[in-house]
Biotite code that builds the C-alpha atoms (Angstrom):
import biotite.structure as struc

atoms = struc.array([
    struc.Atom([6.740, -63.294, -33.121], chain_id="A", res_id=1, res_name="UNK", atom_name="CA", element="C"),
    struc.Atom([3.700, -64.092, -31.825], chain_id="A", res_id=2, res_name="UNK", atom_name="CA", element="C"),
    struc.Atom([3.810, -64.489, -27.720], chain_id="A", res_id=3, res_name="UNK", atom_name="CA", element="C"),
    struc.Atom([0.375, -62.350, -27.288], chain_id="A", res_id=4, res_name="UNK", atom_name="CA", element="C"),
    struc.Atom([-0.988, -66.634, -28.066], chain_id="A", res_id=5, res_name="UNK", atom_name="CA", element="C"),
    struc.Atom([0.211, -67.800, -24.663], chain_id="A", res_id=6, res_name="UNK", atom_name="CA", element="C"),
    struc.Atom([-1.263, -66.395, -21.364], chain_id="A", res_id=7, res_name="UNK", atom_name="CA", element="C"),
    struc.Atom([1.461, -65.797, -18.990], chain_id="A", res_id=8, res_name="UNK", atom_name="CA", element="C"),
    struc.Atom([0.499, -68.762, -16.932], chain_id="A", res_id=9, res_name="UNK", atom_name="CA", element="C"),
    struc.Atom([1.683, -71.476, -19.697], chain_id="A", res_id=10, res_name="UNK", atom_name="CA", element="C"),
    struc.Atom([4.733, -69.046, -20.310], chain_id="A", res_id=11, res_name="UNK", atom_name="CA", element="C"),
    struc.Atom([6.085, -69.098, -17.072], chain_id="A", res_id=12, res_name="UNK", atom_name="CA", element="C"),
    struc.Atom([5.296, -72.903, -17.170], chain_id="A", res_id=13, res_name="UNK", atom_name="CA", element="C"),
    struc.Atom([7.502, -73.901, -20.754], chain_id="A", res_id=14, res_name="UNK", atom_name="CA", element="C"),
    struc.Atom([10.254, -71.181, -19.095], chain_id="A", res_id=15, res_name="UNK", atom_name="CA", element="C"),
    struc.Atom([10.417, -72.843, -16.161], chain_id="A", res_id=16, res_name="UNK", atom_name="CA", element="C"),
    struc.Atom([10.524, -76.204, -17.845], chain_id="A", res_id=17, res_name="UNK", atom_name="CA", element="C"),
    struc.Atom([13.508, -74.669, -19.926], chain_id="A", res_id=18, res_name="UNK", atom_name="CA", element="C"),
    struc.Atom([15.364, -73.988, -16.689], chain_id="A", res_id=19, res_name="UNK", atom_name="CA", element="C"),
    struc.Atom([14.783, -77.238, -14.889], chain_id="A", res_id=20, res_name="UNK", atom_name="CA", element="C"),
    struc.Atom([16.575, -79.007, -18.600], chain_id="A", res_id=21, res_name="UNK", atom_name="CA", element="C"),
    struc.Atom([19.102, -76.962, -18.292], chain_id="A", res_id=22, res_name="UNK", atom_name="CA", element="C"),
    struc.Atom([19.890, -77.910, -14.870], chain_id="A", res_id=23, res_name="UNK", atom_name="CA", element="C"),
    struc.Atom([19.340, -81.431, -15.566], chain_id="A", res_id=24, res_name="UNK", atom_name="CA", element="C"),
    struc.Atom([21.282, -81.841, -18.675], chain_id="A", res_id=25, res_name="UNK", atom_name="CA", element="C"),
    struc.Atom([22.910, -78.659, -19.662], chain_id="A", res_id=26, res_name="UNK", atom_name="CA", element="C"),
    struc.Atom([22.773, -76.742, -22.508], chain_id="A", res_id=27, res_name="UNK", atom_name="CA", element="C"),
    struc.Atom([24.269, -78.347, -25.493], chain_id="A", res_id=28, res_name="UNK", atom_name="CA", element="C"),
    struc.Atom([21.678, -81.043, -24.579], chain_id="A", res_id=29, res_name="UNK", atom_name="CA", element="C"),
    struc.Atom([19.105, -79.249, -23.947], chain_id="A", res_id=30, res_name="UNK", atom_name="CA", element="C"),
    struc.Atom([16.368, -79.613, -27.170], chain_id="A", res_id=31, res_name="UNK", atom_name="CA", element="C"),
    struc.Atom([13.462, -78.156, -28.484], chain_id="A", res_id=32, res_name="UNK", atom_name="CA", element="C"),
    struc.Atom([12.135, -81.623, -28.588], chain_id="A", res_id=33, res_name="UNK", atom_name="CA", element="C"),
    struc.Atom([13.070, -82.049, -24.994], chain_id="A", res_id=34, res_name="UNK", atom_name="CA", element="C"),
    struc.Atom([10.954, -78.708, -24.443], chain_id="A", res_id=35, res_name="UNK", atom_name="CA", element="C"),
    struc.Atom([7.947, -79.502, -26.025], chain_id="A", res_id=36, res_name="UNK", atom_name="CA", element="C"),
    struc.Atom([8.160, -83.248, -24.556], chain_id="A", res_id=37, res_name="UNK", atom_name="CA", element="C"),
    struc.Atom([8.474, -81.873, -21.182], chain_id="A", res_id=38, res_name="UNK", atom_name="CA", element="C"),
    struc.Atom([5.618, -78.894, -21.665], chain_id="A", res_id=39, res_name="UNK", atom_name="CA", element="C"),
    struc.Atom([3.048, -81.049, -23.761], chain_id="A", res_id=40, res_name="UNK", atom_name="CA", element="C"),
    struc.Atom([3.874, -78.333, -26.619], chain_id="A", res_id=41, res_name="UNK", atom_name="CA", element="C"),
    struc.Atom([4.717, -78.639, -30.245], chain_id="A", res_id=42, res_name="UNK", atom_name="CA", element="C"),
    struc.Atom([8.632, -77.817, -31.860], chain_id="A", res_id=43, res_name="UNK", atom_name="CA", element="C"),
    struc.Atom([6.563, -75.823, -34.214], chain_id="A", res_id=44, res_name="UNK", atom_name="CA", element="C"),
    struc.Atom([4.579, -73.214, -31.109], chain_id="A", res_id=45, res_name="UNK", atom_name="CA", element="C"),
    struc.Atom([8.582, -72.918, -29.893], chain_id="A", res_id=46, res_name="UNK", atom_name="CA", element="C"),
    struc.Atom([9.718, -71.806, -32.606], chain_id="A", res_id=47, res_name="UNK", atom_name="CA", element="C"),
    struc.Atom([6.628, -69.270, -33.311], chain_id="A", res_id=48, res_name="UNK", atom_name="CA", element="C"),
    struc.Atom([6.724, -67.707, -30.142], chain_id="A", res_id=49, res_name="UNK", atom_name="CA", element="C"),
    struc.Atom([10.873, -67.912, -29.829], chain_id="A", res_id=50, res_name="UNK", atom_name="CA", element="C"),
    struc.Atom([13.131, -67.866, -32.704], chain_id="A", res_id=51, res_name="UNK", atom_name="CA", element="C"),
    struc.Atom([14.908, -71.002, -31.249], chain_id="A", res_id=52, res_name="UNK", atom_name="CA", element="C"),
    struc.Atom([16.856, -72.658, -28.298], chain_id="A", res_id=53, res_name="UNK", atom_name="CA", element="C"),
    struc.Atom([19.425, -69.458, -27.758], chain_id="A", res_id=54, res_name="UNK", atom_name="CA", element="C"),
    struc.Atom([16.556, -66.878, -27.645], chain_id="A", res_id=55, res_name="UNK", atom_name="CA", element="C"),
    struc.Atom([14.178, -69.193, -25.350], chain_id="A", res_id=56, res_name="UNK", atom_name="CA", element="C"),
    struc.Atom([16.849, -70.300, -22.872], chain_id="A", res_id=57, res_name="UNK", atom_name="CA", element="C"),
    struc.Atom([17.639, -66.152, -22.765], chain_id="A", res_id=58, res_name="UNK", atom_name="CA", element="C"),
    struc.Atom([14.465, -65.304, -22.231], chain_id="A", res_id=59, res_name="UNK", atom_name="CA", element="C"),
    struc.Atom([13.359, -68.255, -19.357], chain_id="A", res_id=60, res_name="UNK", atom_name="CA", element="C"),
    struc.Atom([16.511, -66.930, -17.795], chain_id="A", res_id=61, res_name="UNK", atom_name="CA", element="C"),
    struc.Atom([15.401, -63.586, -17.441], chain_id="A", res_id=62, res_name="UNK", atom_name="CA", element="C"),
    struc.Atom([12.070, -64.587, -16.588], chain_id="A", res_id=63, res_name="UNK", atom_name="CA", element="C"),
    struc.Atom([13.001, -66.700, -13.559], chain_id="A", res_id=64, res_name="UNK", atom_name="CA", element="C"),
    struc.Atom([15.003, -63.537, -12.083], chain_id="A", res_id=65, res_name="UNK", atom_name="CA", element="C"),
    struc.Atom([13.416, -62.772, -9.002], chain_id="A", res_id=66, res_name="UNK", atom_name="CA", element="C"),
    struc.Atom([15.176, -59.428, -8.893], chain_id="A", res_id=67, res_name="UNK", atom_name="CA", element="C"),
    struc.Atom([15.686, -56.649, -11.462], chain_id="A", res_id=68, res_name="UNK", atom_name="CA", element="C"),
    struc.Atom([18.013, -53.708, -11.040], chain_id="A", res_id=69, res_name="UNK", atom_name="CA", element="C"),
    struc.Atom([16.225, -51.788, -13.349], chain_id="A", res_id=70, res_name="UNK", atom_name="CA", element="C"),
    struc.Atom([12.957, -50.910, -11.008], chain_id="A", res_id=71, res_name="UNK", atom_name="CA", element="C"),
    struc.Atom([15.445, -49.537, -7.798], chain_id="A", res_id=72, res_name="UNK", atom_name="CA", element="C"),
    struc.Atom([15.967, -46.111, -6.474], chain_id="A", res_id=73, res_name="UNK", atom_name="CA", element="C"),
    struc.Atom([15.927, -45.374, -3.402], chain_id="A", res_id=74, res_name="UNK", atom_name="CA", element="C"),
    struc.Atom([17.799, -41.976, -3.706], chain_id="A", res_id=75, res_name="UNK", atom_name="CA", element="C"),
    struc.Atom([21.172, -42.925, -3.185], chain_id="A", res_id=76, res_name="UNK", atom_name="CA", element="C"),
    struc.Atom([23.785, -45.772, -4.435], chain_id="A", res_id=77, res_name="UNK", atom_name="CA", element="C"),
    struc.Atom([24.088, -47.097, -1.003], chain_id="A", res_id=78, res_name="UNK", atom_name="CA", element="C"),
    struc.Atom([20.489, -47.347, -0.432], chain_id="A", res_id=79, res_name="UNK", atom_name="CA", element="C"),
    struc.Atom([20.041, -48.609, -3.925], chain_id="A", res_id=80, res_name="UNK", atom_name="CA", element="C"),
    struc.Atom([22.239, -51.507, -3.455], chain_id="A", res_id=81, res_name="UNK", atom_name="CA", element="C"),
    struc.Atom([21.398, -52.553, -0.722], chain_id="A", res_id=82, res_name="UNK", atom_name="CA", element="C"),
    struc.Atom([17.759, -52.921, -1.785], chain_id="A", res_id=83, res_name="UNK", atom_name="CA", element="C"),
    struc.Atom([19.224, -55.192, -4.155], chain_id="A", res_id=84, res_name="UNK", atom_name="CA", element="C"),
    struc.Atom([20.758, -57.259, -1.502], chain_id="A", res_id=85, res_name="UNK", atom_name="CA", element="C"),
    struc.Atom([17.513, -57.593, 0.398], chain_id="A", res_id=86, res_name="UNK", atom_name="CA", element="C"),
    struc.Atom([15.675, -58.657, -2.539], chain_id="A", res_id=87, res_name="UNK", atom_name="CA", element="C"),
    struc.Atom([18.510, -61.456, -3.512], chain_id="A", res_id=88, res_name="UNK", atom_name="CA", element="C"),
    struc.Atom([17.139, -65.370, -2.458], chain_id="A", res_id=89, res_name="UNK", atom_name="CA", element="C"),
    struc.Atom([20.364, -67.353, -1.229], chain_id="A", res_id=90, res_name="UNK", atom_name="CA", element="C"),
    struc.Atom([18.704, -70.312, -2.897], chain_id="A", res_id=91, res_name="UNK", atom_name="CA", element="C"),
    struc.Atom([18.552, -68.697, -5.777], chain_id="A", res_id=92, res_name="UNK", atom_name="CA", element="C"),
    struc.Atom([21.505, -67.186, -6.329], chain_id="A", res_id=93, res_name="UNK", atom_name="CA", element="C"),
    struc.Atom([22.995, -70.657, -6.059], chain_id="A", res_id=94, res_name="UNK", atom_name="CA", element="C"),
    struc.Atom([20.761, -71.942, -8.313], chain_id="A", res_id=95, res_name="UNK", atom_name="CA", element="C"),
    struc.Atom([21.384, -68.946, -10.712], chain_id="A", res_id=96, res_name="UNK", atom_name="CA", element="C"),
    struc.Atom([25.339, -69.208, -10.309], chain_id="A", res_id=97, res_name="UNK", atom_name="CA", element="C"),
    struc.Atom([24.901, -72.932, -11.221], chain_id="A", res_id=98, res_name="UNK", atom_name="CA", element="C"),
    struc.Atom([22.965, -72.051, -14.290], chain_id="A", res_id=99, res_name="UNK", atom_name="CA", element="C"),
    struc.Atom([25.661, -69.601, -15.199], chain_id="A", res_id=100, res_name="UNK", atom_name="CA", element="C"),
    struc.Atom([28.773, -71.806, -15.303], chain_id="A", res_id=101, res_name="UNK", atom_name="CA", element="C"),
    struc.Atom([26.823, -74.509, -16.862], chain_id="A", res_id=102, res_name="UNK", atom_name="CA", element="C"),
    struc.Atom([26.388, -71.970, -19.699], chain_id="A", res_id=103, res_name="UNK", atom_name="CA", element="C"),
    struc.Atom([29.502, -70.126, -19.300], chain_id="A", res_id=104, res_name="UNK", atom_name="CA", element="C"),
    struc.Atom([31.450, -72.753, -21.843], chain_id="A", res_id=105, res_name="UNK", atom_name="CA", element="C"),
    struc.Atom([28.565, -72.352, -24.364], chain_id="A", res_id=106, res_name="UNK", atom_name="CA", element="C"),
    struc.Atom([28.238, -69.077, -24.667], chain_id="A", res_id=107, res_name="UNK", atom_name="CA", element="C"),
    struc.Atom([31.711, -69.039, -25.745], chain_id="A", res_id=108, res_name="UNK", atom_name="CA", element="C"),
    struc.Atom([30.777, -72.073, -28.443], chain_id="A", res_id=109, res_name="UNK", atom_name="CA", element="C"),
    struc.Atom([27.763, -70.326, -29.564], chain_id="A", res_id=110, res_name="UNK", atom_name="CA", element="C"),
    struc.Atom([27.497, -67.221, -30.440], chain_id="A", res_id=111, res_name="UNK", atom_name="CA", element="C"),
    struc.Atom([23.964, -67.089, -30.629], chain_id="A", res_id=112, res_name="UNK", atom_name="CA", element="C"),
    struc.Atom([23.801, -68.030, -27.292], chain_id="A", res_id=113, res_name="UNK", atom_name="CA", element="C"),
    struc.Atom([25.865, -65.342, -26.498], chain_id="A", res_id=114, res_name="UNK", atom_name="CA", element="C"),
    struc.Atom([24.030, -62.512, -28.275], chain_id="A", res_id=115, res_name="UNK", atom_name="CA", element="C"),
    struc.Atom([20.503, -64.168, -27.094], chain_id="A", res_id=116, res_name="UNK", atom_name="CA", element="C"),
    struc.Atom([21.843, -63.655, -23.641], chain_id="A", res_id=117, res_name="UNK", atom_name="CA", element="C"),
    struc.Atom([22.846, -60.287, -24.207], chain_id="A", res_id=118, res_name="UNK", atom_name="CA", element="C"),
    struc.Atom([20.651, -58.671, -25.415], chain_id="A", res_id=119, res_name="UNK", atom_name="CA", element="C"),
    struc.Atom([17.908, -60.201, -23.075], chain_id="A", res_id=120, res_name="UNK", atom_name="CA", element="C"),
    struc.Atom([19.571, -60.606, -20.085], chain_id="A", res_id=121, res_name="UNK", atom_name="CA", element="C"),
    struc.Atom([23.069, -58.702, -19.640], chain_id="A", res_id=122, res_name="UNK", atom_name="CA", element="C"),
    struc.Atom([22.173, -55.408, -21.254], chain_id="A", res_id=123, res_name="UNK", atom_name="CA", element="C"),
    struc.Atom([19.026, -54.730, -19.150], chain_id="A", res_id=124, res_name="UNK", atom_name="CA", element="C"),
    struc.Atom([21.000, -55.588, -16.385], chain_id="A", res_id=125, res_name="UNK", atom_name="CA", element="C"),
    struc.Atom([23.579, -53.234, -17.183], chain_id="A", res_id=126, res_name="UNK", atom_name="CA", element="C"),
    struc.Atom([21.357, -50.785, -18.142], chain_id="A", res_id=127, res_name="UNK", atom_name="CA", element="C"),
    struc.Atom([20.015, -50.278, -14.666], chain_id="A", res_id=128, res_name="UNK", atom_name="CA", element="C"),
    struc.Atom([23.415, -50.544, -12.979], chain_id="A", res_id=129, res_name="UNK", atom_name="CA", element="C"),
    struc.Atom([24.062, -47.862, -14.576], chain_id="A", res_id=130, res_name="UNK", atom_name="CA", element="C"),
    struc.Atom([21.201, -46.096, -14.317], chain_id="A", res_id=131, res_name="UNK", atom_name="CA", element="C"),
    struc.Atom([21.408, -46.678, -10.306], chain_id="A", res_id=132, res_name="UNK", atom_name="CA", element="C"),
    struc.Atom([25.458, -45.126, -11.215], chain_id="A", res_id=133, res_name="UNK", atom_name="CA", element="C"),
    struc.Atom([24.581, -42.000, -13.248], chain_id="A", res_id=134, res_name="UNK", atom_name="CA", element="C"),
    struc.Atom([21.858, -40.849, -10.525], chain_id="A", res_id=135, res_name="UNK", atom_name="CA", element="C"),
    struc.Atom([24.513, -41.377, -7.731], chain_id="A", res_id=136, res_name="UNK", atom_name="CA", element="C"),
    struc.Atom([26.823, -38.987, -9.906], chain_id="A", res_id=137, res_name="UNK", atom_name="CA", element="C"),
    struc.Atom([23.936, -36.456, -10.714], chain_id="A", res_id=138, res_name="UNK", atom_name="CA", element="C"),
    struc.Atom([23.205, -36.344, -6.581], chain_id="A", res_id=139, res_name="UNK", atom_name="CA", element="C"),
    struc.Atom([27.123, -36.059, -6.119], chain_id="A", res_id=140, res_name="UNK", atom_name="CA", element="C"),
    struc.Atom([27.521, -39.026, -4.456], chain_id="A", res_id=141, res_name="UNK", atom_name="CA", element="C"),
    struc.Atom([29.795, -40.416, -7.343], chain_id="A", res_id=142, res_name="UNK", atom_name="CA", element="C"),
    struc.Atom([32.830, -38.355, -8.730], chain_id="A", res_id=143, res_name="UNK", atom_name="CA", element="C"),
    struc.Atom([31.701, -38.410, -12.705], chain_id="A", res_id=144, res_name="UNK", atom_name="CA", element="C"),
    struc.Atom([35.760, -38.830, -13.198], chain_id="A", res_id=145, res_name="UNK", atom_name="CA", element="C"),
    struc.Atom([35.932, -41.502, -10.682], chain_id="A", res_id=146, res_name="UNK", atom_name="CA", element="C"),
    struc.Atom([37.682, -44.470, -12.502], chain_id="A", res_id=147, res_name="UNK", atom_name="CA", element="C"),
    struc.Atom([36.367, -47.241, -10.638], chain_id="A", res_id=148, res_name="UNK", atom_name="CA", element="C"),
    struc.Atom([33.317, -46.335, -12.683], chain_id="A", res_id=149, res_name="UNK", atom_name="CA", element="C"),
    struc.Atom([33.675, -48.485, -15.812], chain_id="A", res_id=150, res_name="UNK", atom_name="CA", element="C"),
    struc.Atom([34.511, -51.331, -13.654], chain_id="A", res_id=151, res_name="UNK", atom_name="CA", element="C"),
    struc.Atom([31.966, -51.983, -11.611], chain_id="A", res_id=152, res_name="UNK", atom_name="CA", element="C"),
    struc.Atom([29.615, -54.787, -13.525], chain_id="A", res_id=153, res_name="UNK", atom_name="CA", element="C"),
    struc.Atom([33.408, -56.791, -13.450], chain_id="A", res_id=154, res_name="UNK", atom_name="CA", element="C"),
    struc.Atom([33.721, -55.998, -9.920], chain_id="A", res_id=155, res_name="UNK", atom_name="CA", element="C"),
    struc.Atom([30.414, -57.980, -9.438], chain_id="A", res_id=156, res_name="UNK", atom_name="CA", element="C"),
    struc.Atom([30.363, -60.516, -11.846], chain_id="A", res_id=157, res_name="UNK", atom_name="CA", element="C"),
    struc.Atom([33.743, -61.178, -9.972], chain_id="A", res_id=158, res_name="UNK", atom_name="CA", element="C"),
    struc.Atom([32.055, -61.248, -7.008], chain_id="A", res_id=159, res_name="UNK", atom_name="CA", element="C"),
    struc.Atom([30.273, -63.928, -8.473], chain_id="A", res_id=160, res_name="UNK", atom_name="CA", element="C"),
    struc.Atom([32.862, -65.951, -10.004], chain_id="A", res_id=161, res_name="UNK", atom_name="CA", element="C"),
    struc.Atom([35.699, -65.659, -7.390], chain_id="A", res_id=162, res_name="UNK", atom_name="CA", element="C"),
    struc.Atom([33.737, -66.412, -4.228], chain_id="A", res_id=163, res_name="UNK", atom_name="CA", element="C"),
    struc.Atom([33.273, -70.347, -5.987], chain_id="A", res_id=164, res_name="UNK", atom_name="CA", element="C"),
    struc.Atom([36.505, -70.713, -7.519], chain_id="A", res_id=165, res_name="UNK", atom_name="CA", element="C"),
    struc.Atom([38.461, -69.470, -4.221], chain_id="A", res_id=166, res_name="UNK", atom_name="CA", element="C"),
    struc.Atom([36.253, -70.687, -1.500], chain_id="A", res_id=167, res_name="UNK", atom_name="CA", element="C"),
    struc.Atom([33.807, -73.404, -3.088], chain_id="A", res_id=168, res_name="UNK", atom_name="CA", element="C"),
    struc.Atom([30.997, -71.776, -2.125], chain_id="A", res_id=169, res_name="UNK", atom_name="CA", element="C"),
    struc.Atom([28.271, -69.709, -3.618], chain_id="A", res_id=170, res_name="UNK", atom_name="CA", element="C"),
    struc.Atom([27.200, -66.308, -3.379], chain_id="A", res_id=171, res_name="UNK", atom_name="CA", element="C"),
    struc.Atom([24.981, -65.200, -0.987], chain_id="A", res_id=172, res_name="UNK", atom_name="CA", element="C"),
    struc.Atom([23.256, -62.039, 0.200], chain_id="A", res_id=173, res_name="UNK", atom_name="CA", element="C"),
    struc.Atom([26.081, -61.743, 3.603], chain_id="A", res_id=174, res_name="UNK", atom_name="CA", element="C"),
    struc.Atom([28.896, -62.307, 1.141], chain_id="A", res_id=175, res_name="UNK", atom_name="CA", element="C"),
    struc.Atom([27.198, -59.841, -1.353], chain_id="A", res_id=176, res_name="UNK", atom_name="CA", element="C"),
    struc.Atom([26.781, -57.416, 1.073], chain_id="A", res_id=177, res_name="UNK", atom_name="CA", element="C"),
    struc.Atom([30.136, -57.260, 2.623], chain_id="A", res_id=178, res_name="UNK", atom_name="CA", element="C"),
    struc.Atom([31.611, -57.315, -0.806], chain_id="A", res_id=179, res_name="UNK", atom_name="CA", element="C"),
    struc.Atom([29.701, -54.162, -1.873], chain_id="A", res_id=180, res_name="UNK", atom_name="CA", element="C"),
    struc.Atom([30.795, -52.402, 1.390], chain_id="A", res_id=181, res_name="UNK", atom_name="CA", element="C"),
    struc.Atom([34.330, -53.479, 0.964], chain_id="A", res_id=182, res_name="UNK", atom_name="CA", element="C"),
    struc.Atom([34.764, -53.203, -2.315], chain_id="A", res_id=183, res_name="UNK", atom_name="CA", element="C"),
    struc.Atom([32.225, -52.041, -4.553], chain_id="A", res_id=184, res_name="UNK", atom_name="CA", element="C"),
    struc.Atom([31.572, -48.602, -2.732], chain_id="A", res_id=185, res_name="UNK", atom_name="CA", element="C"),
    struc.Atom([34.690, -47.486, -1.528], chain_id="A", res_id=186, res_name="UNK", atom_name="CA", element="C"),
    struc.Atom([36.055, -47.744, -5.039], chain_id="A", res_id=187, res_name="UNK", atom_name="CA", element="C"),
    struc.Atom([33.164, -45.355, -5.812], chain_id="A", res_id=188, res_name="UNK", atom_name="CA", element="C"),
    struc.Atom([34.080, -43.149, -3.145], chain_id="A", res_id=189, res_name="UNK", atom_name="CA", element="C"),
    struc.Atom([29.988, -43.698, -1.488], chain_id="A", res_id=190, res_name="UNK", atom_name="CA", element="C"),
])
């Protein structure tokens, strides 16, 4: 694939394009003639640069992320997490959460979607969680044995999903914080 042919300016501009469709009209209707109507681009410079709707949506996703796990360490799991807190937008994460049930029923209709998402958006994610996890163990802060381990990316996609289905609300940085305090590291033992 050829990306190196758009500068980073018109890519953030057809990603964020992407993101505003799938706001407005979801993602089974979103189109890569909708795309290139709404970015003044042609189906066939979509397709070069991104192998097709799944892989583009993935990748506009990850691209409008303000924050990435991946890049903090503050030397400890506390510390580390709540760096991530501070760096969370409320309006954001309410616009991300919305974007994530929207495409919670395709992903399980497509699995291209699914693997698109995946691979460009969960696993880097869950890459640095547990890279931010395996430090806290190496520093001793973590029991390596401690079974809470394996279920912490549930514990805060949970987070995620419960705090709307319970309460009608959306995430926010208060409620994320709490949570980790409450929940999150105690289970670790931190």
């Amino acid at each position: 694939m050829g990306r190196s042919r758009l500068t980073p300016e018109r890519e953030a501009e057809l990603y964020d394009a992407v993101l505003d469709l799938l706001r407005e009209v979801g993602y089974d209707a979103l189109t890569m003639d909708a795309v290139a109507s709404r970015t003044r681009s042609s189906k066939a410079t979509l397709y070069r640069q991104w192998q097709g709707k799944p892989e583009l949506v993935a990748r506009a996703l990850r691209h409008g992320k303000p924050v990435s796990i991946e890049d903090i360490d503050t030397g400890s799991v506390r510390g580390d997490f709540a760096e991530l807190v501070s760096r969370a937008d409320d309006q954001q994460m309410e616009r991300d959460s919305a974007l994530m049930r929207g495409l919670a029923q395709a992903i399980h209709n497509n699995p291209d979607l699914h693997r698109a998402l995946r691979e460009v958006l969960f696993d880097p994610e869950m890459n640095g969680l547990d890279a931010i996890l395996r430090r806290g163990i190496a520093r001793g802060e973590i029991a390596s044995d401690c079974p809470a381990l394996r279920f912490v990316p549930h514990m805060l996609i949970g987070a995620f999903v419960a705090r709307q289905l319970l309460e009608d609300r959306c995430i926010d940085a208060a409620f994320l914080s709490a949570y980790l305090d409450a929940v999150v590291l105690p289970a670790l033992g931190v």
